[in-house]
Gaussian input, Z-matrix of N, CA and C with variables (Angstrom, degrees):
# hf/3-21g

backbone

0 1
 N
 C     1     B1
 C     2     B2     1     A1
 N     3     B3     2     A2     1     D1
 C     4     B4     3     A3     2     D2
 C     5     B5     4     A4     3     D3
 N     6     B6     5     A5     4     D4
 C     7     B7     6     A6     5     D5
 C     8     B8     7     A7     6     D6
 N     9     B9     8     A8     7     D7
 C    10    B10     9     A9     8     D8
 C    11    B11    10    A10     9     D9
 N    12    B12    11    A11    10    D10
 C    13    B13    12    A12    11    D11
 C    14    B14    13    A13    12    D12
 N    15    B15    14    A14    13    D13
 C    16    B16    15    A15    14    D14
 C    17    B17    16    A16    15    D15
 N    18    B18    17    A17    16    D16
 C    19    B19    18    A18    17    D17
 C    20    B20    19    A19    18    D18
 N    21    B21    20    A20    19    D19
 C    22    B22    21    A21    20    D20
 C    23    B23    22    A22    21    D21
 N    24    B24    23    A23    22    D22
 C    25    B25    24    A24    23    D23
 C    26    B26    25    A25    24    D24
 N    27    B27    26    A26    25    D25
 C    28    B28    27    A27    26    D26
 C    29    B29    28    A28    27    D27
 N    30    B30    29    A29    28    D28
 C    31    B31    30    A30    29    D29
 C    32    B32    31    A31    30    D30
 N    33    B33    32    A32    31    D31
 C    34    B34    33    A33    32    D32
 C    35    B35    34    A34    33    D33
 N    36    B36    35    A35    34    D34
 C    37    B37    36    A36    35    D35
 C    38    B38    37    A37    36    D36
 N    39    B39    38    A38    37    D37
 C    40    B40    39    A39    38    D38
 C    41    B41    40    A40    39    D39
 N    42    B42    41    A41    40    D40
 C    43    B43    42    A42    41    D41
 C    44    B44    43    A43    42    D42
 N    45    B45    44    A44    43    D43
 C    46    B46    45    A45    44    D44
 C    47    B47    46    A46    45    D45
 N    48    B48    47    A47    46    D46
 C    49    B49    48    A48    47    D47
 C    50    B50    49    A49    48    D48
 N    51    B51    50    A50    49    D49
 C    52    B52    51    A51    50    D50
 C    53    B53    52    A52    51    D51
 N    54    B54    53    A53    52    D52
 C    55    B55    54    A54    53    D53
 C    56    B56    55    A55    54    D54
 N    57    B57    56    A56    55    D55
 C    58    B58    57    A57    56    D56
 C    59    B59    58    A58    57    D57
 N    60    B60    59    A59    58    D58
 C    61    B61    60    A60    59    D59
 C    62    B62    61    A61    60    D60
 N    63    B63    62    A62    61    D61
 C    64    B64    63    A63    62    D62
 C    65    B65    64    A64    63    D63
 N    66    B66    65    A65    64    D64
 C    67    B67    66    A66    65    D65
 C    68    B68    67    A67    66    D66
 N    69    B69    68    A68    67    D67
 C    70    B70    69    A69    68    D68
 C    71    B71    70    A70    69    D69
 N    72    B72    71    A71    70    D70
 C    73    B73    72    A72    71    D71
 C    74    B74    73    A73    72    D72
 N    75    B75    74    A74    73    D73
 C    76    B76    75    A75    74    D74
 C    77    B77    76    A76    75    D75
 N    78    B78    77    A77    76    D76
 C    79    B79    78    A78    77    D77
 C    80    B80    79    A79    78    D78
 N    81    B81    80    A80    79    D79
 C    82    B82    81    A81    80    D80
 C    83    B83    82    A82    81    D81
 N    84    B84    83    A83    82    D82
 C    85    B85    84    A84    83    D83
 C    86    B86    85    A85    84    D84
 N    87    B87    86    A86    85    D85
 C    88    B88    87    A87    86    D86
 C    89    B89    88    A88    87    D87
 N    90    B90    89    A89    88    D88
 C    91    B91    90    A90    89    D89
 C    92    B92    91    A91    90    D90
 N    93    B93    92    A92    91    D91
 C    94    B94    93    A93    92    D92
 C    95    B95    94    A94    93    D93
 N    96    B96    95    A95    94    D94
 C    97    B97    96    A96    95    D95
 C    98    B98    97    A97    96    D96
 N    99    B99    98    A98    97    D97
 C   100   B100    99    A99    98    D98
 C   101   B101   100   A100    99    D99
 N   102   B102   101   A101   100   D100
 C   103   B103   102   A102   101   D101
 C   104   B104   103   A103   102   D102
 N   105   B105   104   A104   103   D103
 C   106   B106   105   A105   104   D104
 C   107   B107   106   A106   105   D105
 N   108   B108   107   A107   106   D106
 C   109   B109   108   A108   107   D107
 C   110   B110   109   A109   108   D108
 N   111   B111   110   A110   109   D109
 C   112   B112   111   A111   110   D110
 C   113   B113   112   A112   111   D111
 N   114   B114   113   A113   112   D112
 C   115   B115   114   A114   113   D113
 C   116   B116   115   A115   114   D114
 N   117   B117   116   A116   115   D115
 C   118   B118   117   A117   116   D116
 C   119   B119   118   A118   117   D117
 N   120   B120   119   A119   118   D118
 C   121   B121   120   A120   119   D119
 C   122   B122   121   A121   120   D120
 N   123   B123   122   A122   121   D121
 C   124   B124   123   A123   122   D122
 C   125   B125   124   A124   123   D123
 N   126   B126   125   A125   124   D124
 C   127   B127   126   A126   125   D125
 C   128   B128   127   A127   126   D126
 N   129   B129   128   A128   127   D127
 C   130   B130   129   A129   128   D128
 C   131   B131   130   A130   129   D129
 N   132   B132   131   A131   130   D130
 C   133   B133   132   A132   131   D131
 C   134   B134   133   A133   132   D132
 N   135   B135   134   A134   133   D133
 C   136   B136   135   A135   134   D134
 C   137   B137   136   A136   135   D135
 N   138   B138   137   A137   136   D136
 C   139   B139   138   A138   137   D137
 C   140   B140   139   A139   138   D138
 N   141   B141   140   A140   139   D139
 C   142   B142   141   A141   140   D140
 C   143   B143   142   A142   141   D141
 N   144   B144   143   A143   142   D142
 C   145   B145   144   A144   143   D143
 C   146   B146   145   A145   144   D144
 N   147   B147   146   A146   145   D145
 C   148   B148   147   A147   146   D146
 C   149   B149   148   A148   147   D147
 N   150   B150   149   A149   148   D148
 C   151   B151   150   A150   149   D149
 C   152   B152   151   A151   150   D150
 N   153   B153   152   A152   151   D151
 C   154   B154   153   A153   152   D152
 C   155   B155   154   A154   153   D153
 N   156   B156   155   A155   154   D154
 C   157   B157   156   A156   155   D155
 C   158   B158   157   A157   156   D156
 N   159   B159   158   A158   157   D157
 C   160   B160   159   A159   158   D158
 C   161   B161   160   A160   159   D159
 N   162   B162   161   A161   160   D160
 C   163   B163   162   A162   161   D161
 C   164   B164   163   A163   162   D162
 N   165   B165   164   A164   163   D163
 C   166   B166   165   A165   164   D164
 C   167   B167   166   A166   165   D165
 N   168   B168   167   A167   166   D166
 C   169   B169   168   A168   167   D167
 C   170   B170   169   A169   168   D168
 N   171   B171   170   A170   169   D169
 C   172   B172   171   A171   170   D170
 C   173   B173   172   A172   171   D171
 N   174   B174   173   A173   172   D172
 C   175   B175   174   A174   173   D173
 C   176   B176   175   A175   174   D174
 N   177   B177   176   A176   175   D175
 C   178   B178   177   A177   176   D176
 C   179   B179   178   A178   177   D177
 N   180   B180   179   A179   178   D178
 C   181   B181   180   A180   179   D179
 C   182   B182   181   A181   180   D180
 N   183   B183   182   A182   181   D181
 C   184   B184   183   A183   182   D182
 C   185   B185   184   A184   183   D183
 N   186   B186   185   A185   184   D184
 C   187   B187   186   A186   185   D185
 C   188   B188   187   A187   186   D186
 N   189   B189   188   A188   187   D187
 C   190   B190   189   A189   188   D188
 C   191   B191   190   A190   189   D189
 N   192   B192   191   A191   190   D190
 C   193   B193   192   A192   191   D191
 C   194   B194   193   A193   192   D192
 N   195   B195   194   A194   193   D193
 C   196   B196   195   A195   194   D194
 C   197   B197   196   A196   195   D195
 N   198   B198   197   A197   196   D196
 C   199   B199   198   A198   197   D197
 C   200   B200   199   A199   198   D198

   B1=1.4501
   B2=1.5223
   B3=1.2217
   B4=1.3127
   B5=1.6068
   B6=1.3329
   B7=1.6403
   B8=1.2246
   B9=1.6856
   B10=1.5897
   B11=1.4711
   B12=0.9256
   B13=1.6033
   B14=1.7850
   B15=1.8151
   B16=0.8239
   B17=1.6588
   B18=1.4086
   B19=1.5345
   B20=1.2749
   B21=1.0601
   B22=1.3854
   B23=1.3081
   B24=1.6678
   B25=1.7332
   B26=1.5088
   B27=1.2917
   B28=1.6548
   B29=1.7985
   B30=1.3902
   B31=1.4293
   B32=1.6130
   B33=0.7803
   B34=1.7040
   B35=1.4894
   B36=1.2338
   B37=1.8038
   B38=1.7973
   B39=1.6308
   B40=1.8666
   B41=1.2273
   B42=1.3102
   B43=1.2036
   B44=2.0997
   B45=1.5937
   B46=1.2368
   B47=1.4296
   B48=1.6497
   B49=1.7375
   B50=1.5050
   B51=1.0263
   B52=1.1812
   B53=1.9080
   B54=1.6161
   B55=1.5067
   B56=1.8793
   B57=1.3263
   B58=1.7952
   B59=1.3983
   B60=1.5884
   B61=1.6218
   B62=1.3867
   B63=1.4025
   B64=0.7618
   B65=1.6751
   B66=1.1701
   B67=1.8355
   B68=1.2827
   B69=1.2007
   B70=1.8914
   B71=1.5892
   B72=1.5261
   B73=1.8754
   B74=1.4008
   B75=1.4063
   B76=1.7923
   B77=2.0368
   B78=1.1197
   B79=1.6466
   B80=1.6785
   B81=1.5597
   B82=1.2859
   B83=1.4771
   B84=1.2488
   B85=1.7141
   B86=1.9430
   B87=1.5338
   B88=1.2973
   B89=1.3462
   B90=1.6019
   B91=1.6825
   B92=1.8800
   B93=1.2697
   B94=1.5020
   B95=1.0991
   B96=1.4871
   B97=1.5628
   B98=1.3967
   B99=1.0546
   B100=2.0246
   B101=1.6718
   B102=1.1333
   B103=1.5325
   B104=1.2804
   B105=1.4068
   B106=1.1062
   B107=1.7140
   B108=1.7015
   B109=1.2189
   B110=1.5235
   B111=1.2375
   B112=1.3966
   B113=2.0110
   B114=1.7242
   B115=0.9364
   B116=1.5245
   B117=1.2571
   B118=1.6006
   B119=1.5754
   B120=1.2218
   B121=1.4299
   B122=1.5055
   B123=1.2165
   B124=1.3087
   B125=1.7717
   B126=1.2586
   B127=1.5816
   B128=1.1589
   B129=1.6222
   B130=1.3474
   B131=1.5848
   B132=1.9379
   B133=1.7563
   B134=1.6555
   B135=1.6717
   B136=1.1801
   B137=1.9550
   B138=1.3304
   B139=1.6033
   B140=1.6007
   B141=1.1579
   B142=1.2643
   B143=1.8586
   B144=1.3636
   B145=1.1453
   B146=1.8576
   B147=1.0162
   B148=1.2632
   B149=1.1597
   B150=1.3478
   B151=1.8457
   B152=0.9621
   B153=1.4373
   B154=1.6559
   B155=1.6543
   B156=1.1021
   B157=1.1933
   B158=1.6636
   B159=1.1293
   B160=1.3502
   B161=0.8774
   B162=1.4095
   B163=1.7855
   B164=1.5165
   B165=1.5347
   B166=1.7990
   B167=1.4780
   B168=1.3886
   B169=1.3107
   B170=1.2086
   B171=1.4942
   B172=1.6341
   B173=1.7948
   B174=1.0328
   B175=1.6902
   B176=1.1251
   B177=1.9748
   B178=1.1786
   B179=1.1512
   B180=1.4843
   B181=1.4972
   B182=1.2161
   B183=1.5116
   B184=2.0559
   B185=1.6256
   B186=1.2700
   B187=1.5625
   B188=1.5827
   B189=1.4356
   B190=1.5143
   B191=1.5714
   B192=1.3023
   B193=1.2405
   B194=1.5726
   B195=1.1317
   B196=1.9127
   B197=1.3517
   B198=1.1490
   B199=1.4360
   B200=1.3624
   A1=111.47
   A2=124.91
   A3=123.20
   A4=119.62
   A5=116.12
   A6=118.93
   A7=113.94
   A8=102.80
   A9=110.69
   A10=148.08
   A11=126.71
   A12=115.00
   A13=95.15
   A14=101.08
   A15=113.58
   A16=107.41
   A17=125.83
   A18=108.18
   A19=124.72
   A20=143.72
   A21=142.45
   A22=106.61
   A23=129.08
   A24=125.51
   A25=86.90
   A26=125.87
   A27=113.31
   A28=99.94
   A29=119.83
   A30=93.15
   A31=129.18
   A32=109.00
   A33=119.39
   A34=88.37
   A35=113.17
   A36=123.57
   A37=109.80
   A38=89.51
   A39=106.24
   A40=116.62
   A41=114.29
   A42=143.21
   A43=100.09
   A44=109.60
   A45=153.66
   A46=76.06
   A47=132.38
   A48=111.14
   A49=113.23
   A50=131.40
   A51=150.66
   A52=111.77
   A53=104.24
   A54=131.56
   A55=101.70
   A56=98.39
   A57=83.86
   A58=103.90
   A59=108.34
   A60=115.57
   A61=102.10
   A62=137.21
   A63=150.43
   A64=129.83
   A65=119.59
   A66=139.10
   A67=91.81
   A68=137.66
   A69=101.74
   A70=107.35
   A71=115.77
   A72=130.84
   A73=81.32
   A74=88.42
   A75=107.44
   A76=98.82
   A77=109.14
   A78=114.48
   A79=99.38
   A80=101.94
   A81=105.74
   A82=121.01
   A83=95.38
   A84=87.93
   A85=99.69
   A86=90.07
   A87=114.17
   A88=110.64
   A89=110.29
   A90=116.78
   A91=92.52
   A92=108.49
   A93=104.08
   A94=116.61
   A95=128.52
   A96=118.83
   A97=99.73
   A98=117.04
   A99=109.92
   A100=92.42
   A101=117.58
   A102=99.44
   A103=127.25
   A104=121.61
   A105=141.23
   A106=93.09
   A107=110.94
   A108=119.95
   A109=113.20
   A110=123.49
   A111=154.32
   A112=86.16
   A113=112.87
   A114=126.72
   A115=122.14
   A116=121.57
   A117=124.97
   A118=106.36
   A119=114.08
   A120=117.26
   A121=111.86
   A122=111.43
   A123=142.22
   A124=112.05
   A125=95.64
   A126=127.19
   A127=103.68
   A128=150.10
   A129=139.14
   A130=84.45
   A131=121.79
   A132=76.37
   A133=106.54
   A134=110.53
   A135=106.11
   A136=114.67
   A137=108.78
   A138=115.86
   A139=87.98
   A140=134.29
   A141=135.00
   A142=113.38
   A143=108.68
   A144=124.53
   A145=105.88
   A146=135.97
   A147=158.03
   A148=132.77
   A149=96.05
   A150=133.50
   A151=115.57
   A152=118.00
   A153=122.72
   A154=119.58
   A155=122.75
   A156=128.68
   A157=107.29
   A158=125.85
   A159=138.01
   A160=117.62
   A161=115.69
   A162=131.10
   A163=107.28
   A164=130.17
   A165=134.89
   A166=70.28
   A167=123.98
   A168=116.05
   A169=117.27
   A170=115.11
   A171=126.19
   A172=99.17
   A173=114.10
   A174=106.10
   A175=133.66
   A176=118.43
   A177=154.27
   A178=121.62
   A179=128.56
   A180=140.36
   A181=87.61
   A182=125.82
   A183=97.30
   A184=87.50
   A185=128.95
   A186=129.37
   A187=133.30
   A188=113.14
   A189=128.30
   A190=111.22
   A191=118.49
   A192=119.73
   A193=134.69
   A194=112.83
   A195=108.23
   A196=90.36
   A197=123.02
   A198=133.84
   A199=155.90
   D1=-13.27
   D2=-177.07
   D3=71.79
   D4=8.83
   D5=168.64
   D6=-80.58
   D7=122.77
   D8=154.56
   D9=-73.14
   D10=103.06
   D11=-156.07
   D12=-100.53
   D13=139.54
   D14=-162.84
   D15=-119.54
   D16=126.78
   D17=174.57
   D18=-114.78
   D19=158.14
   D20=-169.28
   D21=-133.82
   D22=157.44
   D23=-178.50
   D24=-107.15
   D25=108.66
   D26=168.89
   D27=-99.90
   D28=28.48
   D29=178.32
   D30=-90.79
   D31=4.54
   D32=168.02
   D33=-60.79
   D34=-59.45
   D35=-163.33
   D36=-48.35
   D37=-61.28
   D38=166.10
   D39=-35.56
   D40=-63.36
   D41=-163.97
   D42=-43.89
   D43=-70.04
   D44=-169.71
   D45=-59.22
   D46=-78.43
   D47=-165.89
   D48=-78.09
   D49=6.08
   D50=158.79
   D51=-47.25
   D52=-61.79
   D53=-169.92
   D54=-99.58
   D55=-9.03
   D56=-179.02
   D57=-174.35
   D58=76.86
   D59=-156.71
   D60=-87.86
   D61=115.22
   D62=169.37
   D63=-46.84
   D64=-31.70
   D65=163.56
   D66=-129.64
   D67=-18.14
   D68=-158.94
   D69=-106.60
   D70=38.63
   D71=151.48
   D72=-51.71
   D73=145.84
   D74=153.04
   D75=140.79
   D76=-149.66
   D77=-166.62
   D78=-97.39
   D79=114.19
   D80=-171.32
   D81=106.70
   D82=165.09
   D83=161.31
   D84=-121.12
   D85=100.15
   D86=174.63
   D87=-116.10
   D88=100.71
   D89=-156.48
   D90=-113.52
   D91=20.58
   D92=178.32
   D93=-51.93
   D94=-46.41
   D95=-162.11
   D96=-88.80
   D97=-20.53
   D98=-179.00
   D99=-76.66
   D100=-50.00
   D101=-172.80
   D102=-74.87
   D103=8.45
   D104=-159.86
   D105=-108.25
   D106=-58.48
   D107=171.78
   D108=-39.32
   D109=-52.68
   D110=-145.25
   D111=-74.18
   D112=-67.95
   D113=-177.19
   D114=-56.40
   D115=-33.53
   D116=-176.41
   D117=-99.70
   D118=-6.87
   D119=173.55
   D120=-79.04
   D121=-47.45
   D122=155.64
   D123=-21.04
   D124=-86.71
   D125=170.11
   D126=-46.68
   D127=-38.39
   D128=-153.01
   D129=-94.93
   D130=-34.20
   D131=-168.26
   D132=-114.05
   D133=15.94
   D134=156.44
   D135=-81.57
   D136=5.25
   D137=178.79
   D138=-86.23
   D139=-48.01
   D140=-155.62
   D141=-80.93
   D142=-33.30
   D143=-179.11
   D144=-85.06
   D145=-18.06
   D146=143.90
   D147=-37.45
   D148=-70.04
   D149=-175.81
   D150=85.44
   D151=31.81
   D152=-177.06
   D153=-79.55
   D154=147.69
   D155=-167.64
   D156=-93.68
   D157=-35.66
   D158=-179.51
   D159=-134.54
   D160=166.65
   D161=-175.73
   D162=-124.20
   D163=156.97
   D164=-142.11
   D165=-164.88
   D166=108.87
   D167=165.20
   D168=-113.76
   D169=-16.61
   D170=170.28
   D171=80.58
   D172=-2.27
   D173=-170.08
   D174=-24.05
   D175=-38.72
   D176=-179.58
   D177=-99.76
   D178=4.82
   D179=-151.01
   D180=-71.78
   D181=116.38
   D182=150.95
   D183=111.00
   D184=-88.61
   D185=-172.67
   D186=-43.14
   D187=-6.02
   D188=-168.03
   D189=-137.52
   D190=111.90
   D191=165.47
   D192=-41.43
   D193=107.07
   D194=-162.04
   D195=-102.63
   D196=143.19
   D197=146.03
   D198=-4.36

């Protein structure tokens, strides 16, 4: 297919909303939307440094019955 897959270490970043989560207060330690933040922030300027037109994040890969 000709796709490049690209990886990045964001855990310093994890780590950091982990100890001082910026949205993810609430019941639990449910750090989804900071790491999510963390991740597409990420992605927008490795899209730019790239020149990629879209993002394949797999989020759902595996968890949802397809057809």
């Amino acid at each position: 297919m000709g796709v490049k897959l690209h990886l990045r270490d964001n855990t310093k970043e994890f780590i950091e909303a982990v100890k001082n989560p910026k949205f993810g207060y609430g019941s639990g330690m449910n750090l989804c939307l900071d790491c999510r933040i963390i991740m597409f922030r990420k992605a927008k300027g490795l899209m730019k440094e790239v020149g990629a037109s879209f993002l394949v994040t797999g989020k759902v890969l595996g968890q949802r019955p397809m057809p």
